[in-house]
Every structure is written in structure tokens, then in C-alpha cells.
C-alpha positions in Angstrom: 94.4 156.9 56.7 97.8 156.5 56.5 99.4 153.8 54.2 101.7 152.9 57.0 99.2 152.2 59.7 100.5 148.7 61.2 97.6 148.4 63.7 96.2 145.7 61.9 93.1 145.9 65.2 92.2 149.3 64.2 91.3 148.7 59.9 88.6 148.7 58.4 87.5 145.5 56.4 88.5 148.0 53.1 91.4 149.0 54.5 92.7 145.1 55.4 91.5 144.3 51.4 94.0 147.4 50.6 96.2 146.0 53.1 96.0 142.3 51.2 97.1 144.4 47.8 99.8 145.9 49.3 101.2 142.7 50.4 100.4 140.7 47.3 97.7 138.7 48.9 94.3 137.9 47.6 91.7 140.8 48.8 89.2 137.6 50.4 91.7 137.3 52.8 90.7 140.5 54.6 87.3 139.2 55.8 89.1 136.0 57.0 91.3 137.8 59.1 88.7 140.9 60.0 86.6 138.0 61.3 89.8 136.0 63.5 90.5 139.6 65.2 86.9 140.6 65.6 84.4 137.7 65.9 86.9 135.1 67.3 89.2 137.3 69.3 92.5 135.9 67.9 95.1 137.8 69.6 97.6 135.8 67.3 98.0 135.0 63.6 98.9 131.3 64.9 95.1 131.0 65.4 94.4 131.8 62.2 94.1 128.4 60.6 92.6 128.9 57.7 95.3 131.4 56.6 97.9 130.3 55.0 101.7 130.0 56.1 103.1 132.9 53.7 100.6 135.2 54.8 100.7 134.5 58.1 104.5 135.4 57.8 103.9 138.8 55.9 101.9 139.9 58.7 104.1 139.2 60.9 105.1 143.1 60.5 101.8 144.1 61.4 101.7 143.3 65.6 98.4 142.4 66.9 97.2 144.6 69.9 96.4 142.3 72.7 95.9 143.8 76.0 97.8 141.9 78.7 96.1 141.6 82.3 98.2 142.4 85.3 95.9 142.5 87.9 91.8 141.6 88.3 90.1 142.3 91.8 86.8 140.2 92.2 84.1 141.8 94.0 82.5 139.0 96.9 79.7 141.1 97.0 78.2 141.0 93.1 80.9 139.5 91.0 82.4 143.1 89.8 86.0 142.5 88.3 87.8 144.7 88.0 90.9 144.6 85.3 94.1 146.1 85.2 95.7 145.8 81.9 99.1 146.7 80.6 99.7 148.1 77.1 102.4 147.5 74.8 104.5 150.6 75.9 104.3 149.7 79.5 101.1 151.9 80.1 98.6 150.5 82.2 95.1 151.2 82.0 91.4 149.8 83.5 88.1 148.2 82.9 85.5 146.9 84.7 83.1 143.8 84.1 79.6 144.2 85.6 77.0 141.4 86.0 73.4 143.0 85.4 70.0 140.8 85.1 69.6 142.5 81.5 73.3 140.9 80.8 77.1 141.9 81.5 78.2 145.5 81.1 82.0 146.6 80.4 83.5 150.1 81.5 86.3 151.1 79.2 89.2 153.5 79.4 89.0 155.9 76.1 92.5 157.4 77.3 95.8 156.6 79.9 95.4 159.2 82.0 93.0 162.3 81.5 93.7 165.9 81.1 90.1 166.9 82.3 91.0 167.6 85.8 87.9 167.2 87.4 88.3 167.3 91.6 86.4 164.2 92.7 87.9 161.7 90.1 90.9 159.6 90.9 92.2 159.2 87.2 92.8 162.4 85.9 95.9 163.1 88.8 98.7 162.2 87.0 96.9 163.9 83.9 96.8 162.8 80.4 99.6 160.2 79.6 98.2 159.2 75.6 94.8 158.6 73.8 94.2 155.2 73.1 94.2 153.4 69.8 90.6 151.9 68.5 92.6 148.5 69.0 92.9 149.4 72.6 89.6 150.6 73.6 88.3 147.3 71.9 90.7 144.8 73.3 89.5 145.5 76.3 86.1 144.1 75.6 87.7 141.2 73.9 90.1 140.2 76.4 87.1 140.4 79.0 84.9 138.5 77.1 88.0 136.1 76.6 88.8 136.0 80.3 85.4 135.3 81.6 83.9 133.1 79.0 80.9 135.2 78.9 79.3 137.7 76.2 79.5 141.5 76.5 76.1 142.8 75.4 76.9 146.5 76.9 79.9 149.0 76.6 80.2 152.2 78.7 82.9 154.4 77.6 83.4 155.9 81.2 86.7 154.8 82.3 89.8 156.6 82.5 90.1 159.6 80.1 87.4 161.9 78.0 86.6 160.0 75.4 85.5 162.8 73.2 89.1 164.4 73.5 89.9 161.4 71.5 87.3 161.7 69.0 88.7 160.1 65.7 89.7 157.0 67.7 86.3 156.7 69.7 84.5 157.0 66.4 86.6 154.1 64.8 86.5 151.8 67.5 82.4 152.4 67.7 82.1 151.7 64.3 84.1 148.3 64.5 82.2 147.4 67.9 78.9 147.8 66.2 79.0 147.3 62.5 78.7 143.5 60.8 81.4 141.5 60.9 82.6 142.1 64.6 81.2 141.2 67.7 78.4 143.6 66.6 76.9 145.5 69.8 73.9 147.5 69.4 74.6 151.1 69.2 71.7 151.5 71.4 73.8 149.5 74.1 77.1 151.6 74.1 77.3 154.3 75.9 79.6 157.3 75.5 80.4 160.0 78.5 81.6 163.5 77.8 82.6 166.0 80.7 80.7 168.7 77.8 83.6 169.2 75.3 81.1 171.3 73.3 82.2 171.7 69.7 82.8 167.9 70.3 79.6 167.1 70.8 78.0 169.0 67.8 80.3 166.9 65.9 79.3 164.0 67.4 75.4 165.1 67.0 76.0 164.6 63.1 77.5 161.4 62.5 73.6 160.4 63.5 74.5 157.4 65.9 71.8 155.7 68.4 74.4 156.0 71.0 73.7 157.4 73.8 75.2 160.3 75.3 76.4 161.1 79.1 77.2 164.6 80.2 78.9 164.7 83.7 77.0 167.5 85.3 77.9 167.3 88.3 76.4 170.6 89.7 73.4 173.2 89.1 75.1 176.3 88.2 78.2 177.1 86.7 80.0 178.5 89.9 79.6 175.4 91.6 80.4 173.7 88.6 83.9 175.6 88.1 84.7 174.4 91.4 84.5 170.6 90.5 85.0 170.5 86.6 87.8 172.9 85.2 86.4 172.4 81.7 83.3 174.6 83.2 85.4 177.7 82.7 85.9 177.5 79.3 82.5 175.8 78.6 79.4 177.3 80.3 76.7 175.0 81.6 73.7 177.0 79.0 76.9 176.1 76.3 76.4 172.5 77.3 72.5 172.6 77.8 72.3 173.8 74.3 74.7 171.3 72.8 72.5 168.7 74.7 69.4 169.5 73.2 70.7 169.8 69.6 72.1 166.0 70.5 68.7 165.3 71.0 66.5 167.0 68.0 69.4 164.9 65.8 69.7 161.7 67.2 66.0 161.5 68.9 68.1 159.6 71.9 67.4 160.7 75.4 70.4 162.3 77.2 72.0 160.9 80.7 72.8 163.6 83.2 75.7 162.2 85.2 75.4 164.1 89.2 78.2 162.8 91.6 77.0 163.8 94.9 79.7 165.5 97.3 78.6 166.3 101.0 77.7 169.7 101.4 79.4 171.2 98.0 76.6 170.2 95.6 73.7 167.9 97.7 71.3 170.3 98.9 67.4 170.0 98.0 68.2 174.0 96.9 70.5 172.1 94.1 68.3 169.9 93.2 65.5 172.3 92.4 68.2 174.4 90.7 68.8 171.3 88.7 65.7 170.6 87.8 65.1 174.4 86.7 68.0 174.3 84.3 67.4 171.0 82.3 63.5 170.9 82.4 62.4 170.3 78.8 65.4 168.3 77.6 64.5 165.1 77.3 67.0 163.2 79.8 67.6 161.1 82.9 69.4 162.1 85.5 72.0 159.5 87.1 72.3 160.1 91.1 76.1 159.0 91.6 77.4 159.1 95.6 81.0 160.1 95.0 83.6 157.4 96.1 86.3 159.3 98.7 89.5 159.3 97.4 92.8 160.2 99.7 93.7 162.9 97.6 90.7 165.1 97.7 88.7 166.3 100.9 85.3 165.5 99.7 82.9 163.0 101.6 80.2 161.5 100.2 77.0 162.5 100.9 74.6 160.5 103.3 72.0 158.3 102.5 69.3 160.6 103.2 70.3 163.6 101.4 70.8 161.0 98.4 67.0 159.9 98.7 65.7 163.8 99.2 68.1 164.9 96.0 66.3 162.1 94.4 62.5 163.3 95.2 63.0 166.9 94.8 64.3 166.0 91.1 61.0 163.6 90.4 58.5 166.3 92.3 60.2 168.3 89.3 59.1 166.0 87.0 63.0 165.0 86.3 63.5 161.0 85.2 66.3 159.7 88.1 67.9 156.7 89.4 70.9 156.2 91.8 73.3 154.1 90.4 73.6 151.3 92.3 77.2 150.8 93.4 78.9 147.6 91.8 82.2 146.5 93.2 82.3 148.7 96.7 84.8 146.1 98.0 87.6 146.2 95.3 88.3 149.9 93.4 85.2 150.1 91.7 86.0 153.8 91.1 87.5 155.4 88.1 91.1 155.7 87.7 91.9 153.8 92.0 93.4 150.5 90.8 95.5 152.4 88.0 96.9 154.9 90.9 97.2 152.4 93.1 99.6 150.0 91.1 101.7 152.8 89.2 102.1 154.3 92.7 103.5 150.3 93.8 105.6 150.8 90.7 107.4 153.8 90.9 
């Protein structure tokens, strides 16, 4: 890393003790502080009381990223909120807070914007804007967790943006998220989707984290799938398939199969069997999704029913499968709406 890095959110606890050296500042310090930005959620050196004055000053250089909310839609129906928060360059990106029984869930953005393209998905229409730094994707979490006065005991990296097309940064921010010293989520409890960035995920397979992994499928074959996904054309669905199950014989952790339902393009009981067919032996769970309309796109979501048949062809199969149940239908629950809706007010 570089020895001008100045975002202080995104070190290490070795890099802040380099940091200290560099400054002329005792090397203890850098647990003090690593503890203020990631265990107390300082989002100032003011806070820092036990640091003192002259250092607080000589890290004055080094700004601390703290996300600043613009807009949060509650949802009347479960409590969803839904955040809108504004980065320092004037980018704006989105996360949502989830009540479960088995505690509160966050969905983060990985990037502003998304270069993925896929058809049903609001965020990726003005395309890919910037990856976000590790400080962002965990300030989010922070500033929820700030906000709401509650603790965040899951993270779901399925906001805006592939995370794995921002790979050095996801890794970073996971290792800070769940390693001592921060707010320490299990591993087990993040979640990471990928729309199949292949080589990505081999890489991924080897840094031997209990994350787990969730491929947007999205369709049985790989025509239908070029139709929905244009990373399908450069990476074929056996491509994927294959990349899943070496995930699996390196990690041991079960794969989630992410199907968005669309009326009529990919909802038949013939998918479903075709489905089953093709990931049969990998150990997985399949994640029924009905897809949320969006103005810009044609597609419908598909009725109840063919939902529920989808859902007992795949287990007649033998496949594992839930439908997500849909948090936050009354405010813009959906990837990548609340973003389009405000930079579209803006403009």
C-alpha cells in the first residue's frame, strides 16, 4: 500500500502503527484510534478523548470518511429503511436496514453505479460511476448502526454495483468488518453477491473465507441468460457452474443461487426443471426473487402462482429454495430506485 494513502478508515491496525512512525507518534496510538473508528464509530478526531491534542492536529491531514444521510424512507409495513447517503465527492449511494427475528440485516452498495448491465436491475442505468473505498462500504454499516441505535449482526453486499469488480476493496473492507478490533461480524454472517465474474471468483475461492457466496443466476440456460445478464456472453453458465463448485470443495460453504423471476421470460415450470438439471449436485440454495418493475424496462413480475409452482418443481428436484420475502414494498426497496430517483430530482 501506498505511503500516501490518507484514508485513515481503510488501514490496517499495522498500517495506522506505520502511520504513527511516520508522523512521530508513539505506535500504541494506532490501536487507540483503530478502536474510535471501528468499535466506537467516531466519525471525528474531536471524539477521540484519550488522544492527545498534537495528534489530534497531525491527523488532521488524514480526513475521516463519514457517510452523510440525505434521505431515509421508513417502511410502515416492517420497519425497512431505506438510506440514501452522499459521499464526499458529491456521489450518492444506498443501503438498506432490515429487521429479521434472527437480528438486523444491512444491504451495502460495493460500487456508485455498476457497469454490469443486467436488464431487470434499476442501478446499473447510468453505469459504473467509481468503486468504493473499504471506508465507504463500511461506513455505511456504521452510520446505520449510528442512526438507529441498534447492532448490525448481518451484511449483505448486494446493493448497487458488483462487488467482485471491486475486489481489492471488498477484500479490505471484509477483513476490517470481521477481524478483532472492529465491530467484528461473523464471516459466516456476511454475505457477498457476484453476477459470475469467473476468474474473480477462483480468486476469491483461495483467500479461504466462511463467507458466503451469491451468484445471480437468473435463468436456466445461457440464451435466456444473455438476454438478462450481458456478463453471460463472455462468461458461460457451465463457466460459472464450475467456478461454483470449486467455491465449494475450498471453502466447504453452501452456495446461494439468486433467480429473479420475470413473467413469461424465465418463470415457466420448463425452467425450473432446467434449473434444477443444471445445478443438481452442487451443494446450494436457491433464492426465488419476484423482480420489482421498474419504468425503464418492460418486464412484469411474475404471479403468485407461477412463483409457488417454480418453487415445487425446484424441491420435487430435490433443489433447497425459499422466496425471499419482500422487505420494504412500500418505499424503494429495490436496488439502485431511491439513487435514480434522487440524481434524476437533481439533475
Amino acid at each position: 500500500m501506498s505511503g500516501n494513502m490518507t484514508d485513515i478508515k481503510s488501514m490496517t491496525i499495522e498500517e495506522l502503527k506505520n502511520l504513527m512512525e511516520e508522523i512521530g507518534d508513539k505506535p500504541f496510538r494506532a490501536k487507540q484510534i483503530y478502536s474510535w473508528l471501528h468499535e466506537h464509530l467516531a466519525a471525528s478526531y474531536e471524539e477521540m478523548t484519550n488522544l492527545p491534542k498534537s495528534l489530534r492536529e497531525k491527523l488532521s491531514d488524514y480526513p475521516i470518511t463519514s457517510l452523510e444521510p440525505v434521505e431515509v424512507q421508513t417502511s410502515k409495513i416492517d420497519g425497512t429503511r431505506k438510506y440514501l447517503f452522499r459521499l464526499s465527492d458529491g456521489n450518492v449511494i444506498e443501503s438498506v436496514f432490515m429487521r429479521y427475528k434472527h437480528g438486523n440485516s444491512v444491504c451495502i452498495s460495493s460500487q456508485a453505479g455498476c457497469r454490469m448491465g443486467c436488464r431487470f436491475c434499476a442501478s446499473t442505468i447510468g453505469g459504473l460511476t467509481r468503486n468504493l473505498l473499504p471506508s465507504e462500504m463500511l461506513d455505511q454499516i456504521y452510520r446505520i448502526q449510528v442512526l438507529t441505535g441498534e447492532r448490525v449482526s448481518n451484511v449483505v453486499v448486494m446493493g448497487t454495483g458488483e462487488p467482485l469488480d471491486n475486489y481489492d476493496n471488498l477484500l479490505r473492507f471484509i477483513h476490517i468488518l470481521t477481524e478483532e478490533g472492529g465491530i467484528h461480524i461473523s464471516q459466516r454472517n456476511l454475505t457477498v453477491s457476484t453476477c459470475g465474474l469467473v476468474p474473480a471468483m477462483y480468486k476469491l475461492a483461495e483467500e479461504k473465507l466462511q463467507i458466503t457466496l451469491a451468484i445471480s443466476l437468473h435463468a436456466p440456460n445461457d440464451a435466456k441468460r444473455q438476454e438478462l445478464m450481458p456478463i453471460a456472453k463472455k462468461y458461460s453458465m457451465d463457466q460459472v457452474l464450475e467456478a461454483c463448485r470449486n467455491y465449494f470443495s475450498k471453502t466447504g460453504r453452501r452456495l446461494t443461487f439468486e433467480y429473479s423471476l420475470v413473467a413469461g421470460v424465465n418463470d415457466s415450470e420448463g425452467d425450473a426443471g432446467e434449473l434444477a438439471g443444471r445445478i443438481r449436485g452442487i451443494n446450494c440454495h436457491v433464492n426465488l426473487i419476484p423482480v420489482n418493475p421498474i419504468k425503464e424496462r418492460s418486464f412484469t413480475r411474475s404471479t403468485r402462482q407461477a412463483v409457488e409452482n417454480f418453487k415445487i418443481k425446484l424441491e420435487k428436484c430435490g433443489i433447497n429454495v425459499t422466496i425471499r420475502r419482500k422487505m420494504g414494498s412500500d418505499i424503494d426497496g429495490a436496488c439502485g430506485q431511491l439513487r435514480k430517483r434522487y440524481i434524476r430530482c437533481e439533475i
